[in-house]
C-alpha positions as a printed Julia matrix, in Angstrom:
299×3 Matrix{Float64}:
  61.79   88.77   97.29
  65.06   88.03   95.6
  68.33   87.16   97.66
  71.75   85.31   98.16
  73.14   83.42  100.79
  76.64   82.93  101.64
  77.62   80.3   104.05
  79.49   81.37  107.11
  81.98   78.15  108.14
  85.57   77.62  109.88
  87.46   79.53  112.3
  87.43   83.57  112.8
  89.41   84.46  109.99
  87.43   82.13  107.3
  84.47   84.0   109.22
  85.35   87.8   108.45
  86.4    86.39  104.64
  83.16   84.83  103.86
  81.85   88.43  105.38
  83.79   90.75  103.45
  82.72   88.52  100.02
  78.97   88.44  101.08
  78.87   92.37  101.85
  80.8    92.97   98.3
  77.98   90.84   96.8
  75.6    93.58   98.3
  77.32   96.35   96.51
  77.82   95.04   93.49
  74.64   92.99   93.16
  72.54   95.81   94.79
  70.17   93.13   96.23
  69.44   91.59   99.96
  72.15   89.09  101.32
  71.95   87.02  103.75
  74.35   84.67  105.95
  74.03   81.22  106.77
  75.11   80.07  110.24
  74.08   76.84  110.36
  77.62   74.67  109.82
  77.98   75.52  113.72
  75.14   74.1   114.96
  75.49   70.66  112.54
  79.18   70.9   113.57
  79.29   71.65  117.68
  81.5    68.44  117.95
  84.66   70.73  116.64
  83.83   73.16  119.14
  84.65   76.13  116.85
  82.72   78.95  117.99
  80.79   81.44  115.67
  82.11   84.79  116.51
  80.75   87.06  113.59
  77.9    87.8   116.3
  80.67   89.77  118.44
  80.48   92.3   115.43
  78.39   95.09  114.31
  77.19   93.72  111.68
  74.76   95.28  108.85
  73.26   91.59  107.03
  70.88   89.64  108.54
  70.82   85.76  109.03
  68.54   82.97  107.03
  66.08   80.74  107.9
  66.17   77.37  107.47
  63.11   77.77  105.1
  65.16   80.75  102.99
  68.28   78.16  103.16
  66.38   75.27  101.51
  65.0    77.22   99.06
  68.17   78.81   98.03
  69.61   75.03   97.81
  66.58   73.78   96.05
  65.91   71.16   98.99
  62.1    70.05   99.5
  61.16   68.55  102.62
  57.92   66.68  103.3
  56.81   66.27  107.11
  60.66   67.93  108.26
  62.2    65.21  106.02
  64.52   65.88  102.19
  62.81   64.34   99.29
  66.56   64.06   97.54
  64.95   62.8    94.15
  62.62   66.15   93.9
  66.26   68.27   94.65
  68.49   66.07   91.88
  65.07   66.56   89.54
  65.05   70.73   90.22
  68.72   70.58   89.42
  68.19   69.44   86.12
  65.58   71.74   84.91
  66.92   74.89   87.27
  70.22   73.88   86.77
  72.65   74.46   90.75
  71.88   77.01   92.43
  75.05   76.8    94.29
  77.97   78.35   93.71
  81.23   76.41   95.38
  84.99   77.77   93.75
  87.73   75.05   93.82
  90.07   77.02   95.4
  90.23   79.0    99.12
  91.62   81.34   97.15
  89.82   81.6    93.55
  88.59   84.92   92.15
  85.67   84.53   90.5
  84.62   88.1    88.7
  81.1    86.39   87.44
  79.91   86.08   91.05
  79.51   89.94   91.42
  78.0    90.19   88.23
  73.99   89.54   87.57
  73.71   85.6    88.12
  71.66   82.56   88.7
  73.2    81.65   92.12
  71.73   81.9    95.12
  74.18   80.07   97.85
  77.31   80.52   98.07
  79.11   78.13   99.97
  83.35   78.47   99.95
  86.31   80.56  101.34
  86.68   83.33   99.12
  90.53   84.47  100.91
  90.8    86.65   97.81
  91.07   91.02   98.59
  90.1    91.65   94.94
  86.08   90.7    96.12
  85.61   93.4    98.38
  88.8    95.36   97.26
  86.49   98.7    96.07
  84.34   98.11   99.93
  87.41   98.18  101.83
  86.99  100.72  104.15
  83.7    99.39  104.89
  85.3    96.3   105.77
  88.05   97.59  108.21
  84.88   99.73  109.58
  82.78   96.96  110.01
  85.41   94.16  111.44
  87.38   97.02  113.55
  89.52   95.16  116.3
  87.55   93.95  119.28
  88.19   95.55  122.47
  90.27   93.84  124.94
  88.58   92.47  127.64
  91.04   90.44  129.33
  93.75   92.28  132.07
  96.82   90.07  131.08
  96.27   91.71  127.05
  95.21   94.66  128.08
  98.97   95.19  130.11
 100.53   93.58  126.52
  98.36   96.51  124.41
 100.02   99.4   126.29
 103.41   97.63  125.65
 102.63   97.39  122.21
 100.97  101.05  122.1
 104.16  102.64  123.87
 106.53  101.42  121.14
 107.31  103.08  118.33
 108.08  100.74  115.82
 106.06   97.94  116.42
 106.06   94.75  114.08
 104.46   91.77  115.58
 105.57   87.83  114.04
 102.48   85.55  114.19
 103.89   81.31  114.14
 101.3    79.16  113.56
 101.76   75.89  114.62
  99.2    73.71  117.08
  96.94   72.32  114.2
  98.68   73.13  111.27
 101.54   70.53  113.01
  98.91   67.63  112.07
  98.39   69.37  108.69
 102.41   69.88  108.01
 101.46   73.26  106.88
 103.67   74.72  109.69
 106.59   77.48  107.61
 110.34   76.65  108.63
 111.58   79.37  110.2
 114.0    80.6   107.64
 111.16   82.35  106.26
 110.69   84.43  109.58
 114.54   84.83  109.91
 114.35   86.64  106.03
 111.48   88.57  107.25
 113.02   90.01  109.75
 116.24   90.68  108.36
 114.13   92.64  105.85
 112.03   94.65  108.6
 115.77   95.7   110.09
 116.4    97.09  106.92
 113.27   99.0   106.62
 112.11   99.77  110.13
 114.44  101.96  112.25
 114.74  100.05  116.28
 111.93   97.22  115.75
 110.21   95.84  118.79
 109.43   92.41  117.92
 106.35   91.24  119.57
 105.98   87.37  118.56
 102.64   85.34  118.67
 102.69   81.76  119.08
 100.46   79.34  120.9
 103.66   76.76  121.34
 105.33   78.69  124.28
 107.99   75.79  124.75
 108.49   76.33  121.27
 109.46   80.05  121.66
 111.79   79.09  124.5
 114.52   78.07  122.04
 113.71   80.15  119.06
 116.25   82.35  117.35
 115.16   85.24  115.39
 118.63   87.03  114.86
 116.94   89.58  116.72
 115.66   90.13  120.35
 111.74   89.76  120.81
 108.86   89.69  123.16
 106.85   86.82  123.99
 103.42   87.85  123.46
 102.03   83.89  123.98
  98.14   83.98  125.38
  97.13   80.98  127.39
  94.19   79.59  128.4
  92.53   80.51  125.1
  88.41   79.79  124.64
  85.42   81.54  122.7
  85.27   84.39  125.44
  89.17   85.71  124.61
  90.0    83.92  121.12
  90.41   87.3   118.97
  92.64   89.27  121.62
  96.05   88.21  119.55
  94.13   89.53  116.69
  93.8    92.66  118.29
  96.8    93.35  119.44
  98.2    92.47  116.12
  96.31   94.66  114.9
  97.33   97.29  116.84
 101.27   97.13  115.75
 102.42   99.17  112.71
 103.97   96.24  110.5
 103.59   93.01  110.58
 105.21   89.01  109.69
 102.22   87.07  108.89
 101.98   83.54  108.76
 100.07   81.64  106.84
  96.81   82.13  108.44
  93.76   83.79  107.71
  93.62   85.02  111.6
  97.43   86.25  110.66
  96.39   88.16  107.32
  93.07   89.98  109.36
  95.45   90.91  111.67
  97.69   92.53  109.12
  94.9    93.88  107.11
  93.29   95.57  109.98
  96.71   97.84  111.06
  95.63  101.24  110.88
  99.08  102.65  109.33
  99.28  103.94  106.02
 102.86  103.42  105.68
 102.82   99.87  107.44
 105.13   97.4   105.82
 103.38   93.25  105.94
 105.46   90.54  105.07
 103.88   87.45  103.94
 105.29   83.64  102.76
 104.98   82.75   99.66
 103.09   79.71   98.21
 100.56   80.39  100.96
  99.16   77.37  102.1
  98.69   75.38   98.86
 100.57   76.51   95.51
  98.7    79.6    95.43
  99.65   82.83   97.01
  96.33   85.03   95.57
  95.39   85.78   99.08
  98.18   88.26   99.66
  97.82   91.89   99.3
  99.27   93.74   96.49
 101.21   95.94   98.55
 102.32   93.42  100.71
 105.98   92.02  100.62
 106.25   87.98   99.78
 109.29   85.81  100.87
 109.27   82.45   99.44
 108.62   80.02  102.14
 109.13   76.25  102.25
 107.78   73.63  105.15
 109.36   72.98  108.26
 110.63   69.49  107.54
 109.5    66.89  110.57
 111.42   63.93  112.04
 110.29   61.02  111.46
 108.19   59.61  113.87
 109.62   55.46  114.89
């Protein structure tokens, strides 16, 4: 029997992306595909949970024997013979397909090809762009479990002009991919001129952070704590669950926006996105150039 596999790795966001691609492979390819969980088995050290599993979803899973195949690995008594794979290479040719970018649109993948792994991001809407109310079907908001965000829902619910502000910082600190926040402070000075009495509902891990943070407008500190596999897509929810939206630049931050169900919702997003790239962004969507926030130097 014929197939693909796409390889599910990374965080929730980078999850629901590799997802949406593999499902758009099934419509357009019209053949079986299948996803490959295994990165979070070889990688429990980062303790980055898989949490596709806490969705309805309609592919099934490899094997490892489907897996090897697809990555022309043969394995004699449980071990890779690597000089039988580099040989099959050169008469097959790869059979894995890896863009350069996070972002890269590659139209040839949902045409007829030779590939059968896939194994990158794909943070591009244009794969599953004619699927997408599949995907907003399939990946619908999780329900909130816990009472603390299920008290911060109604709040959100009960206002009528919500616009939540997602800041990411914690990791991307490390990374320097944290925005300055004169990108926020343009964003909302554009939602004031757009939105009629905004209730700001900002999401930010760094609550010391949000103690001293100007906006030029009034918001509400929608910080979770105490954060782990059971509770990690509640800020995604309730995200979701506003009618506009600041996004950072995050793939957990762009789901978020993606998944609002208002046909009239406005989403502001920076500009480059993470790299100098910006293809991830919705064409409807409103970009503000961004820059980094500049760091003192450490003595």
């Amino acid at each position: 029997m014929e197939y693909k596999i796409v390889e599910i790795t990374g965080g929730l966001g980078n999850q629901m992306f590799q997802y949406a691609f593999a499902k758009s492979l099934e419509y357009h390819l019209q053949m079986p595909i299948l996803l490959d969980k295994s990165w979070y088995e070889a990688n429990k050290k980062q303790s980055i949970p898989f949490s596709l599993n806490l969705y309805n979803l309609d592919l099934k899973y490899a094997n490892k024997e489907q897996i090897d195949y697809a990555k022309q690995k043969v394995r004699i008594f449980g071990k890779e013979i690597r000089i039988i794979r580099s040989i099959l290479k050169r008469i097959q040719g790869s059979r894995i397909a890896s863009p350069c970018r996070y972002d890269e649109y590659r139209q040839e993948y949902l045409q007829p090809n030779h590939f059968m792994y896939f194994s990158g991001y794909f943070q591009n809407p244009r794969y599953f762009k004619g699927i997408s109310s599949h995907i907003k079907k399939i990946l619908y908001p999780l329900p909130i479990q816990s009472e603390v965000n299920k008290h911060k829902l109604q709040s959100i619910l009960s206002s009528q002009n919500s616009v939540f502000v997602h800041i990411r910082r914690g990791d991307y600190l490390s990374l320097s991919w944290q925005l300055d926040m004169s990108y926020y402070k343009k964003a909302v000075k554009l939602i004031l001129e757009r939105v009629e009495k905004p209730d700001l509902f900002v999401f930010c891990a760094d609550k010391a952070f949000l103690q001293g943070l100007d906006l030029g407008y009034p918001f509400i500190d929608m910080t979770s704590e105490n954060i782990n596999p059971n509770n990690h897509f509640e800020d995604m929810t309730l995200m979701a669950h506003c009618k506009h939206g600041i996004v950072a630049n995050s793939t957990y931050s762009w789901w978020s926006a993606y998944l609002i169900d208002n046909p009239h919702k406005i989403v502001i997003a920076p500009t480059p996105w993470v790299f100098d790239t910006d293809e991830i962004i919705c064409e409807d969507w409103i970009k503000i150039r961004a820059t980094r926030e500049c760091q003192p130097n450490k003595p």
